[in-house]
C-alpha positions in Angstrom: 40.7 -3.2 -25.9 38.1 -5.0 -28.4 35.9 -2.4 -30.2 33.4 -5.7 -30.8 30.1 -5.0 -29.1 29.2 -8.3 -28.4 32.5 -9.6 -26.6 32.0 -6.4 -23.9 28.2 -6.9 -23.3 28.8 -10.8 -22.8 31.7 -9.5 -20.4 30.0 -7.0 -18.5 26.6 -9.5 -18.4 28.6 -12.3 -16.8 30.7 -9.5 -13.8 29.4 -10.0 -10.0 29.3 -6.3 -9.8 26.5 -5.8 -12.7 23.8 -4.8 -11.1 20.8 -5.1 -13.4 21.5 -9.0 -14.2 17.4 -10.0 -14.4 17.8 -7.3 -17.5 19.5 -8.2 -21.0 22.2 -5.8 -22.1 21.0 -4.0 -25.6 24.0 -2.0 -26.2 27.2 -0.7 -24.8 28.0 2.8 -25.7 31.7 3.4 -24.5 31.5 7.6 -24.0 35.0 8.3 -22.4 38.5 6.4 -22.5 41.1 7.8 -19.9 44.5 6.6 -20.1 45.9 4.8 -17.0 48.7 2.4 -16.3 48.8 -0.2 -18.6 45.2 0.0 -19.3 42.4 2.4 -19.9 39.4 3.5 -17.7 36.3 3.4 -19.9 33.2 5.4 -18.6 30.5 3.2 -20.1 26.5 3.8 -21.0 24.9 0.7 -20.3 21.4 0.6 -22.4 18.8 -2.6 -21.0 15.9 -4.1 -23.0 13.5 -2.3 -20.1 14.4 1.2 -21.8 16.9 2.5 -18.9 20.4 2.7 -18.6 23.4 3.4 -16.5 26.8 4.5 -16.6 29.3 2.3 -15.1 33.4 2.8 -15.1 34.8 0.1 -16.6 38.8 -0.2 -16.2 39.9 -2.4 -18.9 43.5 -4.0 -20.2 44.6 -3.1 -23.8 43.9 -6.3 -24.7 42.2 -7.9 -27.3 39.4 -9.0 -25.4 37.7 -7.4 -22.0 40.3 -8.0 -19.7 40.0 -6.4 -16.2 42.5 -3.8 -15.4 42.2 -4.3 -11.6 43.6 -7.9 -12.2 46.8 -6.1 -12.8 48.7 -4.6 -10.5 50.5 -1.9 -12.5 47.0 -0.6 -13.2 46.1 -0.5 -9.5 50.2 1.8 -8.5 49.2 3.6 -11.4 45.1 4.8 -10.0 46.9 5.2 -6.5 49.6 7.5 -7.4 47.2 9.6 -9.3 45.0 10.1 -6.4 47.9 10.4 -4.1 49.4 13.5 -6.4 46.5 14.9 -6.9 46.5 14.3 -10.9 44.3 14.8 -13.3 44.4 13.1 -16.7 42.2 13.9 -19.8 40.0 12.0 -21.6 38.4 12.9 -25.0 34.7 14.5 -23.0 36.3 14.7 -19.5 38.8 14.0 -17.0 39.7 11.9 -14.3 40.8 14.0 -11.0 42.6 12.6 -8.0 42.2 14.4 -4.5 44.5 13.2 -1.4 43.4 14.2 1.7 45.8 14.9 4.9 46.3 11.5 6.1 48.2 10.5 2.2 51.6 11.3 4.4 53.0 8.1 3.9 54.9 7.5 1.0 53.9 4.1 -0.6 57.8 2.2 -3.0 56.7 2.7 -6.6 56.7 -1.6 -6.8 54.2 -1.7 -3.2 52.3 -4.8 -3.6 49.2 -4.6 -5.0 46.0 -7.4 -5.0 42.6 -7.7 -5.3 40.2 -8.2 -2.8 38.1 -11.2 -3.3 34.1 -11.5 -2.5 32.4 -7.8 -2.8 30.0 -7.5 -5.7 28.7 -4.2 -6.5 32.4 -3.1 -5.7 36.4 -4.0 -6.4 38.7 -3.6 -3.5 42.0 -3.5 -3.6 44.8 -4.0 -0.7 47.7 -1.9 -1.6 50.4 -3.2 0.9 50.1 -3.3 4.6 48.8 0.5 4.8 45.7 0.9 2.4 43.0 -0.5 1.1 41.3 0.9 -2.2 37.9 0.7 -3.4 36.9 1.3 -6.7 33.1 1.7 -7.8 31.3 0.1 -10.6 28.2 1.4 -11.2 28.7 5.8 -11.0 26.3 8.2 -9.6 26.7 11.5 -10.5 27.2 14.2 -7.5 28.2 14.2 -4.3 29.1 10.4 -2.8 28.2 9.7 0.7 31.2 7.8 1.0 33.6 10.0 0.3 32.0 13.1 1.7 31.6 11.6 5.4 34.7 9.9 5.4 36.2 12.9 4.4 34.9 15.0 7.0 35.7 12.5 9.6 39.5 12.7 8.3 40.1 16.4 7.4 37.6 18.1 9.9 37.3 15.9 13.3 40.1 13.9 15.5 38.1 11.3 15.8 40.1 8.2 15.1 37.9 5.4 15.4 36.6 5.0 11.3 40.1 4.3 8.7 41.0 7.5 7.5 40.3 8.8 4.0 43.2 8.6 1.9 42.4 10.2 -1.3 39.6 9.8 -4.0 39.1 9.6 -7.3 36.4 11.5 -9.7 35.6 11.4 -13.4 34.2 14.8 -14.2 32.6 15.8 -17.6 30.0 18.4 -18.7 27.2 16.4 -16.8 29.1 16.5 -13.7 31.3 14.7 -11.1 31.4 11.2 -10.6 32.9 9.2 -8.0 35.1 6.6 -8.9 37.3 5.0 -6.4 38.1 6.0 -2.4 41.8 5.0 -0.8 41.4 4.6 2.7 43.6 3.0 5.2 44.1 -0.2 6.1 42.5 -1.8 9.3 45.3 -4.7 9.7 44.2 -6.8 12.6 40.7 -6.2 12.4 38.0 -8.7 12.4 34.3 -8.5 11.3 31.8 -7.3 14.7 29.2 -10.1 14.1 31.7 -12.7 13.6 33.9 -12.1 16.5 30.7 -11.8 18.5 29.3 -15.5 17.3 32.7 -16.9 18.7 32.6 -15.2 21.7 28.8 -16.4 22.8 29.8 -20.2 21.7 33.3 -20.0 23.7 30.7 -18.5 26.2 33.3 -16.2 26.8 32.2 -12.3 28.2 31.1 -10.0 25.6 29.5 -7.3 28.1 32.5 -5.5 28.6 34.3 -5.2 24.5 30.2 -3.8 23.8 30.3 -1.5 26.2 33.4 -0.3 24.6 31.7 -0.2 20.8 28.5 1.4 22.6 31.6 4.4 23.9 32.8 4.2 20.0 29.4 5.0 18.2 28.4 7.6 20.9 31.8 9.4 19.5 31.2 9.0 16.1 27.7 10.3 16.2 29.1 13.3 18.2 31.8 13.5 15.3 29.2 13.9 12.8 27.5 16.6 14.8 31.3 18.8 15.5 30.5 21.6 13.2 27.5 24.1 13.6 28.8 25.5 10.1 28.3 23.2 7.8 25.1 23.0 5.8 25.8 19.1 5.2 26.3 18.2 8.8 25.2 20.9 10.7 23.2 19.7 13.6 19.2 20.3 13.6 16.2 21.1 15.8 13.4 18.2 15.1 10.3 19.5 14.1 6.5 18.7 14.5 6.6 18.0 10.9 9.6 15.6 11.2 7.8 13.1 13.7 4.6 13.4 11.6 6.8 11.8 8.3 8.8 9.5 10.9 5.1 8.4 12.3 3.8 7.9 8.8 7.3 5.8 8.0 6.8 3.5 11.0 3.2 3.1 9.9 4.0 1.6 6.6 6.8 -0.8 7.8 4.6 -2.1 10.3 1.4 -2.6 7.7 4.0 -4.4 5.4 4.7 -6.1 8.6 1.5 -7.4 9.3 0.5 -8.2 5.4 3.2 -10.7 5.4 1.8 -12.2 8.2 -1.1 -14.8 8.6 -3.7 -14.9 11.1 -2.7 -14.9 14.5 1.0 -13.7 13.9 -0.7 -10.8 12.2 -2.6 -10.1 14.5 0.5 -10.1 17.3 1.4 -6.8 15.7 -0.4 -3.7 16.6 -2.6 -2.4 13.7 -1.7 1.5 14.4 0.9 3.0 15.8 0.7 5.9 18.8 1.1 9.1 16.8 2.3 10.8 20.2 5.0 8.1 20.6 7.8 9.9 19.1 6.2 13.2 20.0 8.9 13.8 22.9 11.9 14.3 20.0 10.1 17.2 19.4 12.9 19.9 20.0 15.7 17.5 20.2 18.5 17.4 18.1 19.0 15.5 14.9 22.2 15.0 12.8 24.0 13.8 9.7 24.4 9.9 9.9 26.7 7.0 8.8 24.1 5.1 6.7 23.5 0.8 7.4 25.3 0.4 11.1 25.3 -3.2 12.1 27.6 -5.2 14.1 28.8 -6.5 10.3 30.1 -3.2 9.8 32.7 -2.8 12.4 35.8 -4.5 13.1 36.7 -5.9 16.1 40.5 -5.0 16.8 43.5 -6.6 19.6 40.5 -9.4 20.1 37.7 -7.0 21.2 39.8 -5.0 23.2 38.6 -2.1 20.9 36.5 -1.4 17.4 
């Protein structure tokens, strides 16, 4: 890979999945090179002219100029088999550590197709056959990803069997910690986006009462999923508190004045000014829980045309 500064900020400025692109790139400090495949994964400190930086994993073809490893194929057998083994390969300050879980039982021909997913940005997905689908992450956050941690409880500690399965993962680990770096997960074939498949269904005015009755079934059993194991500090269930609905109050409140201060007039004044500090008082005692994150119609897939998600 080029060792010339300016060629890899140029290339990193111009990636969809850059996230800071109103900043300037200042410098590019390249702090761990892991061999893989027929390329190299580079953990990378990315220094902006606003004084911050971040670390993003950049997996890069020995070639003379940035080339993107994920382009190649070779690259993407070579990341899967190390998180389906459970490998670990050094770098020069750390390592990069592959952990399967139990539903890596199928055993993928060393040529399985490999190809890039086109259209996300902060991520690179790619389809690995008919069976898996792998995500790799651009931008790394150190600890414990919510991605791979709920996904993996879903997988290894319920029999729920309604979310795609977690595969494996894939970590960089150094002496400031573990970072995530990719998540295999299985494949969803026939599945089409919720909102989508919704739209089509309202304009063939065709009936949608009965498939959302069905998703309504689904999320009740994922929630209750989440909630399986008394145990576990992460997920364990919990009572709500007095002090919970005061902070949820207090978060309602300041939506609701944003709310009205992007508002004129009469619109404004549509909205109510304050909101009932005894409205939420009955979840006092109730039961809260670990959840999924952004749930929206855009993040489920319809499958066999609705008749299940």
């Amino acid at each position: 890979m080029t060792t010339d500064a300016g060629l890899l900020r140029e290339w990193i400025a111009r990636q969809r999945w850059f996230a800071s692109k109103q900043r300037r790139i200042v410098g590019v400090a390249l702090e761990d090179g892991v061999p893989l495949g027929p390329g190299r994964l580079w953990i990378a400190r990315v220094e902006l002219d606003d004084s911050s930086a971040h670390r993003y994993a950049l997996p890069l073809l020995d070639h003379p100029v940035p080339a993107d490893a994920l382009d190649d194929p070779a690259y993407g057998r070579a990341l899967l088999a190390l998180i389906a083994g459970g490998g670990r390969v050094a770098g020069t300050r750390g390592e990069v550590v592959g952990e399967p879980t139990r539903a890596m039982a199928v055993a993928l021909p060393a040529d399985v197709p490999v190809q890039r997913f086109g259209g996300e940005q902060s991520n690179t997905s790619l389809v690995v056959g008919d069976t898996l689908i792998v995500k790799h992450f651009r931008r790394m956050a150190a600890g414990v990803n919510p991605e791979v941690e709920i996904t993996r409880f879903l997988t290894e500690r319920t029999d729920f069997q309604h979310t795609p399965r977690l595969a494996g993962s894939l970590e960089y680990r150094d002496a400031m910690g573990a970072w995530a770096v990719a998540v295999a997960q299985e494949l969803v074939r026939d599945g089409r986006d919720g909102w989508r498949w919704l739209l089509e269904r309202l304009a063939a005015g065709d009936a949608a009462l009965g498939p959302l009755r069905r998703l309504g079934g689904r999320s009740a059993g994922l929630h209750l999923a989440l909630a399986c194991d008394p145990r576990d500090p992460a997920f364990a269930p919990e009572r709500i508190t007095p002090g919970d609905v005061v902070a949820w109050t207090e978060a309602v409140q300041r939506q609701l004045d944003a709310a009205r201060a992007a508002l004129d007039g009469r619109r404004a004044d549509e909205l109510p000014a304050r909101i009932d500090a005894a409205g939420l008082g009955g979840l006092v005692g109730a039961v809260k829980l670990r959840h999924h994150g952004d749930f929206h119609l855009g993040q489920t897939l319809a499958v066999r045309e609705g008749d299940d998600f």
